[in-house]
ROSE-963922 format. One line per field, with one value per residue (C-alpha): residue in one letter; x, y, z. Coordinates in Angstrom, 3 decimals. Layout:
N
type = (a, ...)
xx = (X, ...)
yy = (Y, ...)
zz = (Z, ...)
end
This chain:
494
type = (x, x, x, x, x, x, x, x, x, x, x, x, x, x, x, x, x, x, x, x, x, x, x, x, x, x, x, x, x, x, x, x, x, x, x, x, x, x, x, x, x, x, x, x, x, x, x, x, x, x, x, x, x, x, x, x, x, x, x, x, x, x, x, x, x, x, x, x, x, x, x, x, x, x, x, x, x, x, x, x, x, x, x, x, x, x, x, x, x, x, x, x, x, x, x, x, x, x, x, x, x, x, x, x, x, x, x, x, x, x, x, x, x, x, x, x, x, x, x, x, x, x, x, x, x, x, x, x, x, x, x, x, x, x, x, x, x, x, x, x, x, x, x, x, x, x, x, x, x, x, x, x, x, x, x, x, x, x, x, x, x, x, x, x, x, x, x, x, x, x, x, x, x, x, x, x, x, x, x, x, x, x, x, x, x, x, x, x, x, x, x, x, x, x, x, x, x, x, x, x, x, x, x, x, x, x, x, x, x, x, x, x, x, x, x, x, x, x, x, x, x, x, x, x, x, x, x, x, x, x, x, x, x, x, x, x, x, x, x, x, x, x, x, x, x, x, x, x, x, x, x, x, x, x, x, x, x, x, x, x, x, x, x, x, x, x, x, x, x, x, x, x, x, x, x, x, x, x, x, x, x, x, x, x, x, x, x, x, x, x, x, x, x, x, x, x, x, x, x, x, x, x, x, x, x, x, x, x, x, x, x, x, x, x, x, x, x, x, x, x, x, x, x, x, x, x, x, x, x, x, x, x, x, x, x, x, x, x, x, x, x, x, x, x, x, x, x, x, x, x, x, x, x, x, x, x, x, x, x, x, x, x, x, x, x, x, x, x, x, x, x, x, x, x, x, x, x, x, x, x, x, x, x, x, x, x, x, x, x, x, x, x, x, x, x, x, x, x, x, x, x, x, x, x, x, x, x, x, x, x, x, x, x, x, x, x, x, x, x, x, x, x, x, x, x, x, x, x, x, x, x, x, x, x, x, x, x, x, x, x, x, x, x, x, x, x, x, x, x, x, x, x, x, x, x, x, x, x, x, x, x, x, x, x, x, x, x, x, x, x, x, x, x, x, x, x, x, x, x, x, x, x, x, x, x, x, x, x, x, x, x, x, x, x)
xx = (29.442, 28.889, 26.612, 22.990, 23.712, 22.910, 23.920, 20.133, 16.931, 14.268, 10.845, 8.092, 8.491, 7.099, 7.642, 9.932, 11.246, 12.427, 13.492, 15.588, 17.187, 17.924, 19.706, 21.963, 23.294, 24.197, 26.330, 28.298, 26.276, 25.023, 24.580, 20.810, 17.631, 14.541, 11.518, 7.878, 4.448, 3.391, 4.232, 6.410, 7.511, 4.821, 3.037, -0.027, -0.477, 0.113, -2.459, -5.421, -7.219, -10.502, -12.542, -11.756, -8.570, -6.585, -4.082, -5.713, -2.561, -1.106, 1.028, 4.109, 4.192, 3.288, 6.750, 10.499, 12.078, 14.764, 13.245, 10.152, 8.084, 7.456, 4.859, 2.000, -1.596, -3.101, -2.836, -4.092, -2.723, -4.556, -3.149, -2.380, 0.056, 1.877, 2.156, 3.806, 5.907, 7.542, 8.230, 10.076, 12.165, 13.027, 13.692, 16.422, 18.166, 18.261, 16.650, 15.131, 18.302, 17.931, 14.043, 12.631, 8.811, 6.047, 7.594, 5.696, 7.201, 6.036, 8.502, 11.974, 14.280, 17.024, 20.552, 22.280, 25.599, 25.933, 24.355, 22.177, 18.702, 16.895, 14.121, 11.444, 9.304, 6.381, 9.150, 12.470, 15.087, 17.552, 20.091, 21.035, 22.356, 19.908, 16.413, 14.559, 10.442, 8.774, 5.407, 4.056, 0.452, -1.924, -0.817, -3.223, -7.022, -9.416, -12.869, -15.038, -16.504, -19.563, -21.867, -22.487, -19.560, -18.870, -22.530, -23.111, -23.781, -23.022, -19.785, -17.612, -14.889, -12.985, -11.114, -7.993, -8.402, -10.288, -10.741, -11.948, -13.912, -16.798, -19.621, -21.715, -23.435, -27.178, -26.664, -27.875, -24.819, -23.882, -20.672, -19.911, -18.069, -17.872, -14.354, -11.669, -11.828, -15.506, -15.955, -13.712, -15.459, -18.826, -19.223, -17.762, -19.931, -23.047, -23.768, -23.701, -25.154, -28.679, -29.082, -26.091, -27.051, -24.406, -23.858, -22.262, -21.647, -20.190, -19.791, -16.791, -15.730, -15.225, -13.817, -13.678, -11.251, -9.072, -8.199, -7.839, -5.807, -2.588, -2.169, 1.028, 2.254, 3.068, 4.379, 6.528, 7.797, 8.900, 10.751, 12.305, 13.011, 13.442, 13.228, 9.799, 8.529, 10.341, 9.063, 5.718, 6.246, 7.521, 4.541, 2.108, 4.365, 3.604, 0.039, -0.709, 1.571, -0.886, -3.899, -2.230, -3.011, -6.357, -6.073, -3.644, -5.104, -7.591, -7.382, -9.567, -8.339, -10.429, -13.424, -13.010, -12.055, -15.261, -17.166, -15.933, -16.875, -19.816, -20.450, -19.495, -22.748, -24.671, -24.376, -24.435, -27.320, -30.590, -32.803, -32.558, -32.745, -30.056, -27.882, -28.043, -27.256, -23.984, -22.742, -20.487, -20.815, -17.525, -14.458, -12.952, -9.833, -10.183, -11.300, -8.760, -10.430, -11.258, -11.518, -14.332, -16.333, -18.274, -19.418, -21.999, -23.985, -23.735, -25.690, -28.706, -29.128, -32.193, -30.403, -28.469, -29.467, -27.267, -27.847, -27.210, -26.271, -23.893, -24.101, -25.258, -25.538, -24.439, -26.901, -26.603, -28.578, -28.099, -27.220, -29.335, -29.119, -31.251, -33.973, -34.243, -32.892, -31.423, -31.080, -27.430, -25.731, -22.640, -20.892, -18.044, -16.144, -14.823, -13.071, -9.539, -6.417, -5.441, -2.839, -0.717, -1.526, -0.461, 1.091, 2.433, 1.086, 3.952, 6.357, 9.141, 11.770, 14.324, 17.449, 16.994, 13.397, 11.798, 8.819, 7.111, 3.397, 3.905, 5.874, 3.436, 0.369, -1.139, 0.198, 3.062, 6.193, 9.072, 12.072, 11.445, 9.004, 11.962, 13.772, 13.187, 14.315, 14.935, 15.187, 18.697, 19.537, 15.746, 14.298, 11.006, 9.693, 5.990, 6.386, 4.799, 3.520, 5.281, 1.877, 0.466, -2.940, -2.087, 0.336, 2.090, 3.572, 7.043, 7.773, 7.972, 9.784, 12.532, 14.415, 14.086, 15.422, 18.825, 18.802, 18.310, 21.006, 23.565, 23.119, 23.873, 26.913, 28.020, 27.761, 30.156, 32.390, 33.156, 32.748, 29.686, 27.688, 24.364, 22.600, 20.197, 18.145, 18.538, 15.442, 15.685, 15.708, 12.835, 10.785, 11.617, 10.467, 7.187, 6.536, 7.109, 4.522, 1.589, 1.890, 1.721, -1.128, -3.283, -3.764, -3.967, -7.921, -7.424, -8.003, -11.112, -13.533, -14.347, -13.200, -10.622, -8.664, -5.802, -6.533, -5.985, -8.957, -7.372, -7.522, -4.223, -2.851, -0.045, -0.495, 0.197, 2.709, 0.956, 2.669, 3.723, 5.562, 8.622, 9.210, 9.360, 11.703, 14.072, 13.980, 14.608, 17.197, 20.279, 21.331, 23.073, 24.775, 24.868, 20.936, 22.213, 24.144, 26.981, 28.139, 31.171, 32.277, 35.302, 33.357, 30.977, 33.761, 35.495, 31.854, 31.360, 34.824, 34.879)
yy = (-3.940, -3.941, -0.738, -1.620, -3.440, -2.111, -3.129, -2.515, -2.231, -0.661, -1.823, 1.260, 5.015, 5.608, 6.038, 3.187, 3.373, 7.032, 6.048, 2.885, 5.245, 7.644, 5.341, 3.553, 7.039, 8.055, 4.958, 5.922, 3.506, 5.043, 2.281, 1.778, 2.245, 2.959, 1.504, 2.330, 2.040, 5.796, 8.642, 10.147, 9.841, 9.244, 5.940, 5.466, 9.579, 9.399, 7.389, 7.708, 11.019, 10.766, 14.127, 13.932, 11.435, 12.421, 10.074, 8.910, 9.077, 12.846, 14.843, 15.097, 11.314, 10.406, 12.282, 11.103, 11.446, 12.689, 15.212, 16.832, 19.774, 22.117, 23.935, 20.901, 22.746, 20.435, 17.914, 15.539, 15.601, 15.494, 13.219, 16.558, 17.289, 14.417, 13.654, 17.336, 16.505, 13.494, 14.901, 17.860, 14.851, 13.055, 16.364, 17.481, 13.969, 14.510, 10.879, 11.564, 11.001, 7.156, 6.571, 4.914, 5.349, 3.715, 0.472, -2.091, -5.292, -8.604, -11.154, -11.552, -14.746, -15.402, -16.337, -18.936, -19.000, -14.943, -14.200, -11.756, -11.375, -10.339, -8.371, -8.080, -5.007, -4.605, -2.621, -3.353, -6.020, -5.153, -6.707, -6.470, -8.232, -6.853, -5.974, -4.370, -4.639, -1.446, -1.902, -1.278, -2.977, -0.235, -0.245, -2.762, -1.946, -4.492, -5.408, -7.700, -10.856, -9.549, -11.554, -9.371, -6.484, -5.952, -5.588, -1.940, 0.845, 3.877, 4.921, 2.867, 4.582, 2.905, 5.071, 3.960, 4.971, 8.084, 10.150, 13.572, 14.169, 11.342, 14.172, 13.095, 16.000, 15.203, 11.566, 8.328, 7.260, 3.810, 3.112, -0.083, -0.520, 1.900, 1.496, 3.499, 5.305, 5.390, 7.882, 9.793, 10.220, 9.816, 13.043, 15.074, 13.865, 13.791, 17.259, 17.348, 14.074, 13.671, 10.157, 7.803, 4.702, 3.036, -0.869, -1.929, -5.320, -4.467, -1.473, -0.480, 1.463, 5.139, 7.660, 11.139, 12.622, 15.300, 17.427, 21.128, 23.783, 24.509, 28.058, 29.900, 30.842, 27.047, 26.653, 29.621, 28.097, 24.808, 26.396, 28.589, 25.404, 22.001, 20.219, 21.500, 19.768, 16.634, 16.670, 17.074, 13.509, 11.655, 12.762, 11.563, 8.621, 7.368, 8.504, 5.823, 3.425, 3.791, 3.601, -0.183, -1.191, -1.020, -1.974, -4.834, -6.425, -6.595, -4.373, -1.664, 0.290, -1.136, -0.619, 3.131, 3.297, 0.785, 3.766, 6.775, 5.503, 4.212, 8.317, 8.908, 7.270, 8.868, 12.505, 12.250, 9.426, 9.776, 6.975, 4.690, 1.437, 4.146, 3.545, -0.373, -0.498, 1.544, -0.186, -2.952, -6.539, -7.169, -6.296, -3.130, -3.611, -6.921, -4.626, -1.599, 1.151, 4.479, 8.298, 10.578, 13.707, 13.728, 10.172, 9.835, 13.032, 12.296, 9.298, 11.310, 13.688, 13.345, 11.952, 9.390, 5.909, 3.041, -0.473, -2.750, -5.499, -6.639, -6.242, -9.968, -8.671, -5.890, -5.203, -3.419, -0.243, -0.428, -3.213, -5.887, -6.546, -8.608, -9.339, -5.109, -3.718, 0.009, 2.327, 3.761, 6.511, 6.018, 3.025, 4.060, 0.911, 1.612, -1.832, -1.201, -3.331, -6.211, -6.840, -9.724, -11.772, -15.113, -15.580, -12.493, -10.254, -11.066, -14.629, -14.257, -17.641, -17.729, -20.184, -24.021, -23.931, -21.890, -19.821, -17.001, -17.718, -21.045, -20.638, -18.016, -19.939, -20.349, -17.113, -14.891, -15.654, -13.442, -13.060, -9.460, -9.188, -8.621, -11.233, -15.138, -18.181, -19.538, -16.020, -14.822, -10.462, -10.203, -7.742, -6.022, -3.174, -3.543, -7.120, -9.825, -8.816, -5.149, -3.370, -1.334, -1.189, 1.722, 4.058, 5.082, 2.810, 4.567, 3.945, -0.032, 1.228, 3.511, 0.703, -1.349, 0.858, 1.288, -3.093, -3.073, -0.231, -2.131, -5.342, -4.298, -2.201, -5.735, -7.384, -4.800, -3.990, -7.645, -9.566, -11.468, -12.401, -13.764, -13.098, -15.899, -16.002, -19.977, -21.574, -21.818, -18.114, -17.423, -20.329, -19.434, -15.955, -16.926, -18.939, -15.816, -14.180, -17.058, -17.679, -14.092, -13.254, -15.550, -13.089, -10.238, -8.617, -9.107, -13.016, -12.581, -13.782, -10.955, -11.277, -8.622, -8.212, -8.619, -11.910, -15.106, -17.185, -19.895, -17.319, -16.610, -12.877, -12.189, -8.460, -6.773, -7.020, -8.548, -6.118, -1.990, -0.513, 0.241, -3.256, -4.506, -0.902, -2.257, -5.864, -4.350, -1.863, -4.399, -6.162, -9.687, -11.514, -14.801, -14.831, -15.538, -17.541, -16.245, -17.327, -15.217, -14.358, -15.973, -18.767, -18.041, -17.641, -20.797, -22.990, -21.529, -22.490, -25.810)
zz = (-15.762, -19.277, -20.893, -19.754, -16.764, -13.498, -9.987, -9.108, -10.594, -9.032, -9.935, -8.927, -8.259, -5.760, -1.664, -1.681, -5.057, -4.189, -1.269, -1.829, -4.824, -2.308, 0.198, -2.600, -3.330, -0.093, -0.458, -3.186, -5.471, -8.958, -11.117, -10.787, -13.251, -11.349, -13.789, -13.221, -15.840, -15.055, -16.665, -13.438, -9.773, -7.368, -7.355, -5.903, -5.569, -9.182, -9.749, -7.475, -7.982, -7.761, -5.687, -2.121, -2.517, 0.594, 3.195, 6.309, 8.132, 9.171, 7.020, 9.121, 9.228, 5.891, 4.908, 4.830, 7.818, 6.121, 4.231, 5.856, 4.683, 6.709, 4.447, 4.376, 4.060, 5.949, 8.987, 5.991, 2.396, -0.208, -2.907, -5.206, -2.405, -1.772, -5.600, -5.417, -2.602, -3.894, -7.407, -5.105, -3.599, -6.925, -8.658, -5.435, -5.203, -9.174, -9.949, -13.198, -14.916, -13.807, -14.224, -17.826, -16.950, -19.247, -18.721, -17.257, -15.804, -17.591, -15.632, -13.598, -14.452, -12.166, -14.047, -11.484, -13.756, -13.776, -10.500, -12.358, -13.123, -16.140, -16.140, -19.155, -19.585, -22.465, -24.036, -23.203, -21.284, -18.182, -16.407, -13.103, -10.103, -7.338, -7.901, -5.306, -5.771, -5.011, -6.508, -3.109, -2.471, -3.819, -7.360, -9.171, -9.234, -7.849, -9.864, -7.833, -9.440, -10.412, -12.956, -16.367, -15.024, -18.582, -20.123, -18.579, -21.303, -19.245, -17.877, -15.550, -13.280, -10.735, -7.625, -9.202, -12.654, -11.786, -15.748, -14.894, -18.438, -17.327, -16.032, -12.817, -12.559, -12.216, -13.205, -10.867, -9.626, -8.145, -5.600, -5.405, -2.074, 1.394, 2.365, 2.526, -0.948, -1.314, 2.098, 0.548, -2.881, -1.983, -0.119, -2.713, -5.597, -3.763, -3.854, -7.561, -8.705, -9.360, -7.381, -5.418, -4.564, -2.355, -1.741, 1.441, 1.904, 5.623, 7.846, 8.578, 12.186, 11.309, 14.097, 13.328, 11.263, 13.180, 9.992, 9.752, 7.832, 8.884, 9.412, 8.112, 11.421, 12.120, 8.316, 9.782, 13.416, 11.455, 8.799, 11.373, 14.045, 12.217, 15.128, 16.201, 13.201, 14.226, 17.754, 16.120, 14.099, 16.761, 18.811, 16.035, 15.820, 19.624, 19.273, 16.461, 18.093, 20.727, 18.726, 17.334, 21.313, 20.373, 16.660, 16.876, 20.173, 22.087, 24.872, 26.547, 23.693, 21.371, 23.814, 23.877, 19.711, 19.584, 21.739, 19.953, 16.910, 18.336, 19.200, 15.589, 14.212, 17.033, 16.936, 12.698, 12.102, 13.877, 11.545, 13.561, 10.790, 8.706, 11.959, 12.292, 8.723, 9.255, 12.411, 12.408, 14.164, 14.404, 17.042, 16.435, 14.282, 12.733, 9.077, 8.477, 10.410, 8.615, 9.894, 8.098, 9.414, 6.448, 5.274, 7.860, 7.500, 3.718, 3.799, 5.097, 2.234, 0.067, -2.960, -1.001, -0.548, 1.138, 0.469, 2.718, 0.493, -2.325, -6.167, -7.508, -11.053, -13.328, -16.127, -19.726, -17.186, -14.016, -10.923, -9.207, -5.613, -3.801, -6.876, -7.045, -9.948, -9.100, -12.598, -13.170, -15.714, -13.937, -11.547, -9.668, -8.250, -4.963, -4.603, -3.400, -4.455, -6.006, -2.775, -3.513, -0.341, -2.945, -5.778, -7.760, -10.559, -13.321, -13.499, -11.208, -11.849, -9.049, -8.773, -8.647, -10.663, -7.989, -9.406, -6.774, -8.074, -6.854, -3.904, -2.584, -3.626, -0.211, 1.089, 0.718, 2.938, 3.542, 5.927, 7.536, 4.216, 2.085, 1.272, -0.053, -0.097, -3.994, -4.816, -4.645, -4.798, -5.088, -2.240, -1.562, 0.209, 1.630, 1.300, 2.705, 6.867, 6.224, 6.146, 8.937, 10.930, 12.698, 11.238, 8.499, 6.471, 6.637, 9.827, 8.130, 4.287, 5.770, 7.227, 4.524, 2.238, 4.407, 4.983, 1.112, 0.354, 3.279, 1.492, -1.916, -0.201, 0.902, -2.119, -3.799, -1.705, -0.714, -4.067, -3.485, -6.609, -4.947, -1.224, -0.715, 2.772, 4.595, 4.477, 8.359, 8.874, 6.881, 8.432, 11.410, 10.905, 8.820, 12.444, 14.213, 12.019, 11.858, 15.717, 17.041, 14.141, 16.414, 19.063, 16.983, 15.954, 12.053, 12.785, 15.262, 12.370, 10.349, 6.424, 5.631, 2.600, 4.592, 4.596, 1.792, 1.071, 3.556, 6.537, 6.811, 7.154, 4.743, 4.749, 8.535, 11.378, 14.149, 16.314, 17.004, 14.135, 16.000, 16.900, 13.448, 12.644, 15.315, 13.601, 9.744, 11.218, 10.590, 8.071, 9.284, 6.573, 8.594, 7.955, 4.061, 1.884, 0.193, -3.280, -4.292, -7.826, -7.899, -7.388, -10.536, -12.577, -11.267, -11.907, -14.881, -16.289, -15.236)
end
């Protein structure tokens, strides 16, 4: 290809940016740019470092398979760690040499008569004939629609754009939001802070967390024996597959996770109205469920108050809720992700006038959440139902980063200029998906931001993660169709 052409682009650097890089060199294949808006390897651990900001799924899982480390400090990272651990990766499979970072993706236009597609970044242009989307979903920060968000004089943080300089200490604090970040944050500020108020527009189930510090001896027996380490994963790995009986559906799994966190509010809470306000109405598993040891007894300190109730309005000094307005030096918006359940955060033009935004309107849609139809050589990992509710979301990326390494081994090894999934496969598959969702928890009548404003979950596998790791562990090239490049070159001549 000519000079500043690539056989793939990578989009993100991250998990499944690394990882995807990873699997095209064990192939032979070195002509690919990986392309990320950071400053360095890491994604979301790059970005998210606010006090307390740790994984809520266990160390030896939330690793390659393929590259473990033995010497994790704890049974749950911290995002300091992990950050570490993947810049350790990149640095061995020497991928700096193919990363431009500070470049962020404004739009993707498919060329039909090259079989190539052009990619435009606030800075620069690149061509290539695959791209492979590994933005994950945690990458954009979500604001709620609050009236007057802008007018507040003090200082505004969000989880995702933590900036260390902004001082809480002795300031009235307000979290907005009690999900999976804010337990995390909340109990490390609230020691120092002069006030935190908290708004909770739901309760969410929390079982305990079962961290602790891993002692060197251990760091010692898996450095020794490898494969004690990997007997260790695979034993977290059926114990979460186990938990998604309870998660997924509705078993008497989710009876005894409904009790033990049930037991979690008891032996922490003992107000009794400070207890109703925590615990959820809804089935276990229909909201993403957390793990915290330290977000209940938090909420009884003296300078802690939780409010039971949205933000209706932001004002130039504090937040109204409910016709009270609380004072604020700080707000802290604990609102998650922007997670494209529709449309897509930049223009992405496939073949034959297909546009993503459009074609995802009412809800994402892709075969095995990688590939689709009108969008030719275009793959993603996390895409569309690729997320879990019960594990980590490795066990989902590693085989997509082998399907997306075979297919682009195909395409260059056998001449073919575009790989386009039928329009049957994928709708057959997006059936798959919306039938099976129907007996899952997630659509048990809860609101989830798994879900599109429709109702419609475009975020999870409605099953166990090894059944959709079985599915994504093949690449079949019947499920596409083939346009060579002898045929290019012929169409374009004539």
């Amino acid at each position: 290809m000519a000079e500043g052409e690539f056989d793939v682009l990578i989009l993100g650097a991250g998990f499944s940016g690394i990882g995807v890089a990873i699997e095209l060199k064990r192939r032979g294949i070195e002509n690919y740019r990986i392309v990320d808006m950071g400053h360095d390897f890491g994604g979301t651990w790059r970005d998210n470092k606010y006090p307390g900001c740790a994984c809520d799924v266990p160390s030896h899982l939330y690793s390659f398979s393929f590259e473990q480390n033995p010497n994790w400090s704890r049974m749950f990272a911290t995002s300091d760690e992990i950050e570490a651990y993947l810049l350790d990766v990149a640095r061995k499979y020497d991928l700096y040499p193919k990363a431009d970072f500070g470049q962020r993706v404004t739009g993707l236009e498919y060329d039909e008569t090259r079989g190539t597609w052009q990619v435009r970044t606030d800075k620069k242009s690149y061509t290539a004939r695959v791209v492979a989307s590994c933005l994950g979903a945690l990458s954009i920060p979500a604001l709620p629609k609050i009236e007057g968000i802008d007018s507040f004089k003090g200082e505004v943080l969000h989880t995702a754009r933590w900036r260390k300089e902004v001082e809480l200490r002795g300031k009235r604090v307000v979290v907005v939001g009690s999900g999976a970040s804010a337990i995390q944050v909340v109990p490390e500020i609230a020691p120092v802070v002069g006030h935190l108020t908290i708004f909770q527009r739901t309760p969410s189930w929390i079982i305990p967390k079962p961290d602790y510090e891993i002692q060197e001896w251990e760091k010692a027996l898996y450095r020794t024996f490898p494969w004690l380490q990997r007997l260790r994963r695979i034993i977290i790995y059926l114990l979460t597959e186990g938990f998604g009986a309870g998660i997924v559906y509705n078993t008497p799994v989710t009876r005894a996770l409904e009790r033990l966190a049930l037991w979690n509010i008891e032996r922490s809470i003992k107000d009794p109205e400070l207890r109703r306000k925590v615990t959820p109405n809804y089935r276990f598993g229909c909201k993403r469920m957390l793990i915290s040891n330290d977000w209940y007894p938090t909420l009884t300190r003296d300078n802690v108050e939780l409010v039971a109730a949205g933000v209706d309005k932001v004002t130039p000094k504090g937040v109204v809720s409910e016709g009270k307005e609380y004072p604020a030096d700080v707000i802290i918006y604990a609102t998650g992700f922007d997670v494209p359940k529709s449309g897509y955060p930049f223009p992405v033009r496939g073949a034959r006038g297909h546009d993503l935004a459009r074609d995802w309107k009412d809800g994402a849609e892709a075969y095995l959440g990688m590939a689709v139809h009108g969008f030719p050589n275009l793959f993603f990992c996390m895409g569309p139902n690729t997320g879990p509710g019960h594990t980590s979301v490795l066990v989902y990326t590693e085989p997509q980063y082998r399907y997306i390494a075979h297919a682009v081994a195909r395409m260059l090894s056998e001449g073919i200029a575009a790989l386009e999934v039928r329009g049957e496969v994928q709708a057959e598959f997006t059936r798959f998906i919306d039938e099976r969702m129907k007996n899952t928890n997630w659509t048990s009548g809860c609101k989830s931001w798994y879900l599109t404003e429709s109702g419609r979950n475009t975020t999870l596998y409605p099953g166990f993660a090894g059944e959709y790791a079985l599915r994504a562990s093949w690449f079949d090239i019947g499920d596409y169709n083939i346009v060579r490049r002898a045929d290019l070159v012929t169409k374009r001549v004539a």
